[in-house]
C-alpha positions in Angstrom: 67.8 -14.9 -29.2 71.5 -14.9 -28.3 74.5 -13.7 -30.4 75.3 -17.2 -31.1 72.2 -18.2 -32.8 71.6 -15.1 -34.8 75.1 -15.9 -36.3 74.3 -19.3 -37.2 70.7 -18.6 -38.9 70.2 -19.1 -42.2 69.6 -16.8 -44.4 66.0 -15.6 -45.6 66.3 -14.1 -48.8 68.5 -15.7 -51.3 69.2 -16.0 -54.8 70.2 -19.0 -57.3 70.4 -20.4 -60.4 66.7 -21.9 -61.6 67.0 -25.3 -62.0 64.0 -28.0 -63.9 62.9 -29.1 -60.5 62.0 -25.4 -60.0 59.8 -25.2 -63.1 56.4 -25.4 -61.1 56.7 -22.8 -58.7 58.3 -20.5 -61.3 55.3 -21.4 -63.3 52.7 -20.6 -60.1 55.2 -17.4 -58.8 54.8 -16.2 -63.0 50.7 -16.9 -62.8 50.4 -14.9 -59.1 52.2 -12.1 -61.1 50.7 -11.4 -64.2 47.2 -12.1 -63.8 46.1 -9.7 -66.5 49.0 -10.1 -69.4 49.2 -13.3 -69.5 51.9 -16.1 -68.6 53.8 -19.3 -69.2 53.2 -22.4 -69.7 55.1 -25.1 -67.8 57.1 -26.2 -70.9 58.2 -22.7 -71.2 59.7 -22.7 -68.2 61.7 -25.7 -68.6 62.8 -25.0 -72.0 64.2 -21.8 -70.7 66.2 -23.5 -68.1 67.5 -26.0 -70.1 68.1 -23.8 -73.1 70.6 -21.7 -70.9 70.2 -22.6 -66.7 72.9 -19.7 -66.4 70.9 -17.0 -67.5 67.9 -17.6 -65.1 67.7 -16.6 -62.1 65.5 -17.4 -58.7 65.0 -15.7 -55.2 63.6 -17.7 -52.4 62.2 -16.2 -49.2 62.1 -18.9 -46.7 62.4 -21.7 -48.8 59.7 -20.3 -51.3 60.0 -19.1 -55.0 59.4 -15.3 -54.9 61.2 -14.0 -58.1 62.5 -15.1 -60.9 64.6 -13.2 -63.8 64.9 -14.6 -67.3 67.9 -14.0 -69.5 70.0 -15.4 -73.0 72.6 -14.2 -75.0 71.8 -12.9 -78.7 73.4 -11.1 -81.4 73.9 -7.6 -81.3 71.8 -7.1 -85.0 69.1 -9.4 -83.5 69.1 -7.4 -80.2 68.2 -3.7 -81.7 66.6 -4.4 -84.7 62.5 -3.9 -84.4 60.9 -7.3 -82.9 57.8 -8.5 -80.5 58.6 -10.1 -77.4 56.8 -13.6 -79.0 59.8 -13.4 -81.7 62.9 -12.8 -79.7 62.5 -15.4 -77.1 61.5 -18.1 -79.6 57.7 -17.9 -78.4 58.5 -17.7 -74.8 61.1 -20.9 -74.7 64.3 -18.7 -75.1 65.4 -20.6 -78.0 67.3 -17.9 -79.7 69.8 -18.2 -77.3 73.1 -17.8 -79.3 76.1 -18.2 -77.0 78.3 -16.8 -79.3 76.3 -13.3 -79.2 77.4 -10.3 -77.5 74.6 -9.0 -75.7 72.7 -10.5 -73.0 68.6 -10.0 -73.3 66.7 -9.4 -70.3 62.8 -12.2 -71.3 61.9 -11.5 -67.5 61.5 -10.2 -64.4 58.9 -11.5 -61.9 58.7 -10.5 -58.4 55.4 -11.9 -55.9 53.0 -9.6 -55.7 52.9 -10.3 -51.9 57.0 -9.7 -51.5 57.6 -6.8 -53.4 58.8 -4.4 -50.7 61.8 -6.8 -50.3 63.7 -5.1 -53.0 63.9 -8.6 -55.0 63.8 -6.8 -58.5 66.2 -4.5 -57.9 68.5 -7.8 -56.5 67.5 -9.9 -59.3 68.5 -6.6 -62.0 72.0 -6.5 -60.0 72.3 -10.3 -60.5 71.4 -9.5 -64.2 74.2 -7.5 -64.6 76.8 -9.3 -62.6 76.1 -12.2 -65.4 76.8 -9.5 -68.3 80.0 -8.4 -66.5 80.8 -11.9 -65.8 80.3 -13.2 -69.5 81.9 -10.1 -70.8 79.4 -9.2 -73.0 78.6 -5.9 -74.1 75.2 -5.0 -72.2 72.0 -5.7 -71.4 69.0 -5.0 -73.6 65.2 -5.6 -73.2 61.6 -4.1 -74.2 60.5 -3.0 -70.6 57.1 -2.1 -70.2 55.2 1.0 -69.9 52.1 -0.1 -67.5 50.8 4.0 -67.1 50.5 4.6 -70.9 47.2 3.4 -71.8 45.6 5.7 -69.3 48.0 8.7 -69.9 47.3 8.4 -74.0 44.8 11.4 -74.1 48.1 13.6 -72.9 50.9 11.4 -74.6 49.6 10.6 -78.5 53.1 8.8 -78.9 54.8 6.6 -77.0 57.6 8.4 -77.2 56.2 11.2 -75.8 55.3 9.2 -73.1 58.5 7.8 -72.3 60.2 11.0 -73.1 57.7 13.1 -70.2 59.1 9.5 -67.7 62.7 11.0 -68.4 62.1 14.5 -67.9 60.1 13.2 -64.3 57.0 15.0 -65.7 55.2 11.5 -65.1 56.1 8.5 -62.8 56.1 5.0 -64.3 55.9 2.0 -61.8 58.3 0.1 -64.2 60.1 2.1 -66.4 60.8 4.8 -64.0 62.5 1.8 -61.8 64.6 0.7 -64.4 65.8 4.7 -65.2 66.8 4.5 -61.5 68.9 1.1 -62.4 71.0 3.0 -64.8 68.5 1.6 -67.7 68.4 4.2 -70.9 65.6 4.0 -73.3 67.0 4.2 -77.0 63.7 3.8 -78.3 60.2 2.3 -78.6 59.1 -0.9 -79.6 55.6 -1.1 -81.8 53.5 -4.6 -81.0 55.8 -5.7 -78.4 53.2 -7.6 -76.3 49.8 -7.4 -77.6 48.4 -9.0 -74.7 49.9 -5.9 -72.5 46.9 -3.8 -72.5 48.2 -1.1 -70.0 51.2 -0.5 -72.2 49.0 -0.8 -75.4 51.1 -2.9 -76.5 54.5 -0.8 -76.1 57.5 -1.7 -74.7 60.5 0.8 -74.0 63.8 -0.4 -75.4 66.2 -0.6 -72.6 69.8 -0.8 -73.0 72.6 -1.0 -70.0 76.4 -0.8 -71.5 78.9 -2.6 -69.3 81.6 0.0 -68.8 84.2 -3.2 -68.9 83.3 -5.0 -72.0 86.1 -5.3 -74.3 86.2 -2.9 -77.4 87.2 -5.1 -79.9 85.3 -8.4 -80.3 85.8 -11.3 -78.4 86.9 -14.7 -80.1 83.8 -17.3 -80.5 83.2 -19.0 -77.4 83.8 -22.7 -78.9 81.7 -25.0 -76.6 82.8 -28.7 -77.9 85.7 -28.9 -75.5 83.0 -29.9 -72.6 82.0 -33.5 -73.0 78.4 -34.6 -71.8 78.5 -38.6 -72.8 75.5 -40.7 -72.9 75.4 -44.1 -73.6 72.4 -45.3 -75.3 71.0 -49.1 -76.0 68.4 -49.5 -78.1 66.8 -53.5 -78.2 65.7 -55.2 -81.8 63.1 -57.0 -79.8 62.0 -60.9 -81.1 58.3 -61.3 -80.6 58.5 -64.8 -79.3 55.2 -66.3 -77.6 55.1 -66.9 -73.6 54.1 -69.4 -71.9 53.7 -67.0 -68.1 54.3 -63.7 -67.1 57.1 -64.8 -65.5 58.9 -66.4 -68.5 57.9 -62.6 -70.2 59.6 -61.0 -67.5 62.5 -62.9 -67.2 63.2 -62.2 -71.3 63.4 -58.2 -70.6 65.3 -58.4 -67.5 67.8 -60.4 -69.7 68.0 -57.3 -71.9 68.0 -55.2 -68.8 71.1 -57.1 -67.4 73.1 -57.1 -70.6 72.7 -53.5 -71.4 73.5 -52.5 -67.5 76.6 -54.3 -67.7 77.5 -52.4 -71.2 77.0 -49.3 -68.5 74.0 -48.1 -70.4 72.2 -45.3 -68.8 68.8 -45.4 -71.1 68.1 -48.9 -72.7 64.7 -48.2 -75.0 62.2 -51.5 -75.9 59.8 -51.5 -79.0 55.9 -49.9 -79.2 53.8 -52.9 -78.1 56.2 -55.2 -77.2 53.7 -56.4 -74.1 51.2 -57.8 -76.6 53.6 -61.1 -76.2 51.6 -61.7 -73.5 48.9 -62.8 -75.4 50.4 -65.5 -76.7 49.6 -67.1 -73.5 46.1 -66.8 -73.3 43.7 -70.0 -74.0 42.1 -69.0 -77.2 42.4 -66.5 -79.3 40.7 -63.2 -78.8 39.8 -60.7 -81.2 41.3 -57.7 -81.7 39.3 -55.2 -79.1 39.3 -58.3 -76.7 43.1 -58.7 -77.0 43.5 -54.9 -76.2 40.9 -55.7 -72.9 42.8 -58.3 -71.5 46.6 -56.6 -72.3 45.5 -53.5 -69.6 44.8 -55.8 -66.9 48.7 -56.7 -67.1 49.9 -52.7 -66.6 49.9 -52.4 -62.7 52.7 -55.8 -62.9 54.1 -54.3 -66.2 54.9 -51.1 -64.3 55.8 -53.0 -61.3 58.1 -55.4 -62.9 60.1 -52.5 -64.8 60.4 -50.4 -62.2 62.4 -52.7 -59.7 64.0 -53.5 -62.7 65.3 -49.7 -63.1 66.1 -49.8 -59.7 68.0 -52.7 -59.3 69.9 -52.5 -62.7 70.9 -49.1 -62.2 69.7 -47.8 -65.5 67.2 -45.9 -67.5 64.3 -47.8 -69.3 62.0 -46.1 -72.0 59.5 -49.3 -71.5 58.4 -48.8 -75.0 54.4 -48.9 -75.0 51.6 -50.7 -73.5 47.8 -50.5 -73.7 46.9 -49.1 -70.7 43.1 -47.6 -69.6 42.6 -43.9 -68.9 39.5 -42.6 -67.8 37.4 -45.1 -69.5 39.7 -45.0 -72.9 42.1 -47.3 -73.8 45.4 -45.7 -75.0 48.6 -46.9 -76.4 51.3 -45.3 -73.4 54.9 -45.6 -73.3 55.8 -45.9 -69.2 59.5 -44.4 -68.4 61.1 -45.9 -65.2 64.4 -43.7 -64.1 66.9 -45.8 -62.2 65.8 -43.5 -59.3 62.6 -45.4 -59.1 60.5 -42.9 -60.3 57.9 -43.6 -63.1 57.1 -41.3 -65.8 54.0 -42.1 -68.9 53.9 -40.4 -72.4 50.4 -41.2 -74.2 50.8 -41.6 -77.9 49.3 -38.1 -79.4 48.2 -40.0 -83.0 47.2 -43.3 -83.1 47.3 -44.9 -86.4 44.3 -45.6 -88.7 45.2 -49.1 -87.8 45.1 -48.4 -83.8 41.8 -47.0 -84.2 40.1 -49.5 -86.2 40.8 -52.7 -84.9 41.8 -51.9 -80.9 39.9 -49.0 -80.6 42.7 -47.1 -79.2 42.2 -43.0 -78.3 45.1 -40.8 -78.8 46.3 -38.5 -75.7 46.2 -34.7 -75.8 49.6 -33.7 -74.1 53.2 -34.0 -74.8 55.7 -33.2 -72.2 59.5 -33.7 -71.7 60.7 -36.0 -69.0 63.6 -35.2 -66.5 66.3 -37.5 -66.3 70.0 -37.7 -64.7 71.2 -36.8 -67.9 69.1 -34.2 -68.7 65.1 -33.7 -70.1 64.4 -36.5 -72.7 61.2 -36.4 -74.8 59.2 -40.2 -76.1 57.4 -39.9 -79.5 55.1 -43.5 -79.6 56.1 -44.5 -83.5 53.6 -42.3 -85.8 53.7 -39.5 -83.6 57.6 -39.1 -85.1 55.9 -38.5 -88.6 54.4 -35.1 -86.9 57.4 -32.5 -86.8 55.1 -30.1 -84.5 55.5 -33.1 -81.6 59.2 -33.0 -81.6 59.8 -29.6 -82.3 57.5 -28.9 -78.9 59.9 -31.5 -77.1 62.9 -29.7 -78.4 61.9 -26.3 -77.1 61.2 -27.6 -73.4 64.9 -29.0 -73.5 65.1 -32.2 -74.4 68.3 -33.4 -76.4 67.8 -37.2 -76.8 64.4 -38.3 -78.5 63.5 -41.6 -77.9 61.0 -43.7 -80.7 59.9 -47.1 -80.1 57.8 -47.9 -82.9 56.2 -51.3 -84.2 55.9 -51.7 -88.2 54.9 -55.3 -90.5 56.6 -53.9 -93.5 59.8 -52.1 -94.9 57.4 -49.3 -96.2 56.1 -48.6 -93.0 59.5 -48.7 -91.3 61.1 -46.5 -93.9 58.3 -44.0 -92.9 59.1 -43.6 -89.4 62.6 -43.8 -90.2 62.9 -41.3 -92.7 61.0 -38.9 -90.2 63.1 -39.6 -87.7 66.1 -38.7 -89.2 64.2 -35.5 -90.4 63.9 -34.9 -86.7 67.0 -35.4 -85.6 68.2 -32.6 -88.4 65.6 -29.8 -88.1 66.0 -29.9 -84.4 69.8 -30.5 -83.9 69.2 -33.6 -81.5 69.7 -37.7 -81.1 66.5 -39.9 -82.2 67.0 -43.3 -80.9 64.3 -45.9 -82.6 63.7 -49.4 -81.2 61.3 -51.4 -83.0 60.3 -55.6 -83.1 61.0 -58.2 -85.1 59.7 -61.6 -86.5 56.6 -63.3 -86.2 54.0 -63.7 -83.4 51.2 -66.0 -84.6 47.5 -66.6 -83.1 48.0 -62.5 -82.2 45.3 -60.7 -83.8 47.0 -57.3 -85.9 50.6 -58.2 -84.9 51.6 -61.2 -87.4 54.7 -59.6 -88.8 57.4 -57.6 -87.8 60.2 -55.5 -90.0 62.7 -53.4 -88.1 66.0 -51.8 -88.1 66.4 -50.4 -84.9 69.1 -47.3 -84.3 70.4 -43.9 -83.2 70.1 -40.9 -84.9 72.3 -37.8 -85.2 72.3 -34.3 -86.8 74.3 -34.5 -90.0 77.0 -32.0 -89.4 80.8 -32.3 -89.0 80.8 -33.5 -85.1 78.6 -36.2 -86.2 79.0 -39.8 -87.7 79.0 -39.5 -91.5 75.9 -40.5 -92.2 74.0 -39.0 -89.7 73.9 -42.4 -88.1 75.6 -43.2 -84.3 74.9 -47.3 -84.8 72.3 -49.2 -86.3 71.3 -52.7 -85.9 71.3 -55.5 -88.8 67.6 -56.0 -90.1 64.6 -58.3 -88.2 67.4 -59.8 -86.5 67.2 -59.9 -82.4 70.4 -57.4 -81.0 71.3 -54.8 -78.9 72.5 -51.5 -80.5 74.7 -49.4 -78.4 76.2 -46.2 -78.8 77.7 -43.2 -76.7 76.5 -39.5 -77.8 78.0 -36.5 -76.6 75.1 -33.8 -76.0 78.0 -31.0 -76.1 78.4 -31.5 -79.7 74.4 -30.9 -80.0 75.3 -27.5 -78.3 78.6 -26.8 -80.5 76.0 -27.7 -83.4 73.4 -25.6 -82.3 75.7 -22.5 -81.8 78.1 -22.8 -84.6 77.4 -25.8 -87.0 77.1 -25.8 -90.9 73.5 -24.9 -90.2 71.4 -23.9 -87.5 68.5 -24.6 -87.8 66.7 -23.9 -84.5 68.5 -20.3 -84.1 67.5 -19.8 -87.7 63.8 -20.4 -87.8 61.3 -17.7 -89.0 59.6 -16.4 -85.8 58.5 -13.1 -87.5 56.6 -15.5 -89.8 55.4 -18.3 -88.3 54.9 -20.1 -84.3 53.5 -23.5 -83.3 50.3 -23.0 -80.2 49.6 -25.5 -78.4 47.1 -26.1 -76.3 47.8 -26.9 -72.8 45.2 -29.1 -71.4 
């Protein structure tokens, strides 16, 4: 190899800032690691991202994920006062990021098993600590693990005593000796750190680094509304009309389509079942579970249709929901089409007792955020709103902007979702955007009325519109609502606002587990 093409090779180890699309080999990288503690889940990963993208770190060898190093900022009192690792990272998301805290916590350090004579954790520690100098915050602090005490506890009754034999060098730790070598000092031991850690019986060492360079008095508040993120969101009051062709179906949403791409929308949202139109076409009336048969053989066009229709509009479509088979089942499934043409689904978690009755409709058993252009986005199907643990999962994978289409007959069952929704958009400082139908749609078996008022949500703090209301549409009239939200004021909200309530929530108390399917 000649001088020339040594200099112009590229590099083989480097390191980065995580992004979403990163999310799945951090997850597989985090699984290879920890085969015997215990990992993440893939919503996790993405919530810790988009929580605070700054603070996590990756190193790629060749092209491949082989590290990763998890970091937020939190309050000093927060920082040193007794907690598990479950409780200071928000169960795992790295929710309790507070960027106006003064200390950044180290969640993570993962290094391949298969690359770990590369010196990636001592590059991704460095990296750590180039942050903290770089935010200006006081230190670093972390529970770091003590892997030899379980089988040293005969000799060591205390963890303490254990850590204190690591820093005379009586004993040899394969992780908290490392981090002594990093300039780490232990200021104490943490009791029921991580359960799951049975070689550290469940101990962690508390770790502290000081920066030498932090400022001695305290800094001002890092405001965070002078950034703008604008979104602009139109939500469609949806007639039910009946169709004569697929065709004449199709071109009614692509006049919607057209109208809210020219307003430079970049997410226009349709109702919950706005497809069942279709049956309006049909020959004879079907009964309910036949109506529901014939409605999935539409969903290969259906998806079809929207997605050139994403494409070609330049703009974001939450396609509201449409009966659609999976794996025998029918379920009720709202289709996403991104205006880069890919296509994302969101089953509806609770069907109503309605659903399940007459259309025999099967609820789904997973709930994942969506990433968009403008960020991950999350899609509760109508009822599913009326269950806080559904959103609040969203919320802590990233998403800012929730979108609801929903399909209700009367003002009592509209005021239900709508009252949850707003709910929603306060106890998780983030926009809910509802779209629902309107009027009549007669000879269609369950769907003979419609009562909506379709609009966009906001938290109810001072950056916010009064009423905690961005735009709203008139009643069971046929409109477009549009609106643009600024997702830095979520953040501003979220840091410093009147209340907040996702830094603020109980985690010594109470958690939300899902399970992953």
């Amino acid at each position: 190899m000649t001088s020339s093409t040594q200099a112009g090779s590229a590099p083989r180890l480097t390191l980065r800032n995580a992004t979403l699309r990163d999310a799945k080999a951090i997850l597989a990288l985090v699984d290879r690691s920890y085969t015997d503690i215990g990992g993440y889940t893939l919503g996790m990963i993405q919530g810790q991202i988009s929580t605070f993208a700054e603070g996590k770190i990756v190193a790629e060898y060749d092209g491949a994920i082989v590290g990763y190093c998890a970091t937020f900022i939190i309050d000093e009192k927060t920082a040193f006062e007794p907690h598990s690792w479950s409780e200071i990272t928000g169960g795992g998301y790295g929710s309790r990021h507070d960027p106006d805290g003064d200390w950044l916590y180290g969640m993570d350090v993962c290094v391949d098993p298969a690359f770990r004579r590369l010196r990636i954790g001592q590059r991704l520690y460095d990296a750590r600590r180039r942050l903290c100098e770089q935010l200006e915050l006081k230190g670093i602090v972390f529970g770091g693990r003590l892997p030899g005490y379980a089988k040293r506890r005969k000799t060591y009754d205390t963890p303490q005593a254990y850590l204190d034999a690591i820093q005379a060098r009586k004993v040899r730790d394969p992780v908290a000796s490392f981090q002594l070598r990093l300039g780490f000092e232990p200021v104490g031991v943490l009791a029921d750190y991580l359960r799951s850690d049975k070689e550290s019986a469940g101990f962690a060492a508390k770790m502290v680094w000081r920066n030498p360079n932090a400022a001695p008095e305290p800094q001002p508040k890092r405001l965070m509304r002078a950034d703008s993120e604008a979104v602009r969101i139109a939500t469609v009051q949806l007639q039910m009309r009946a169709v004569k062709s697929y065709e004449e179906f199709a071109a009614n949403i692509e006049y919607f389509v057209d109208v809210t791409a020219d307003y430079r929308a970049d997410f226009v949202v349709f109702p919950e079942l706005f497809t069942l139109q279709l049956l309006s076409m049909m020959d004879r009336k079907l009964d309910p579970e036949e109506s529901i048969e014939a409605l999935t053989s539409f969903t290969p066009q259906i998806i079809e249709t929207f997605q050139q229709l994403a494409i070609s509009y330049n703009i974001n479509i939450i396609g509201g929901s449409h009966p659609t088979r999976v794996d025998g089942d029918i379920h009720n499934v709202a289709y996403v089409f991104l205006r880069d043409g890919s296509v994302h689904s969101q089953e509806k978690i609770h069907p109503t007792p309605n659903e399940r009755y007459w259309w025999n409709i099967k609820g789904g058993d997973g709930i994942q955020t969506i990433d968009t252009d403008c960020g991950p986005i999350g899609v509760m199907i109508c009822y599913d709103s009326e269950f806080p643990e559904v959103a609040r999962r969203l919320v802590d994978q990233g998403a800012r902007l929730l979108f609801v289409p929903f399909c209700t007959d009367s003002r009592q069952g509209y005021l239900r979702v709508r009252y949850c929704c707003q709910a929603r958009a306060i106890e998780n400082q983030c926009y809910v955007v509802m779209s629902g139908n309107v009027g009549n749609l007669p000879g269609v078996e369950n769907m003979d009325i419609q009562y909506a008022q379709s609009c966009i949500l906001t938290p109810c703090d001072f950056p916010f519109a009064r009423d905690g209301i961005a735009a709203e549409a008139s009643e069971n009239v046929e409109t477009v609502t549009v609106a643009d939200v600024n997702l830095a004021d979520l953040n501003w909200a979220r840091a410093q606002g009147s209340v907040r309530n996702l830094r603020d929530r109980r985690f010594d108390l109470y958690r939300i587990d899902w399970r992953d399917p």
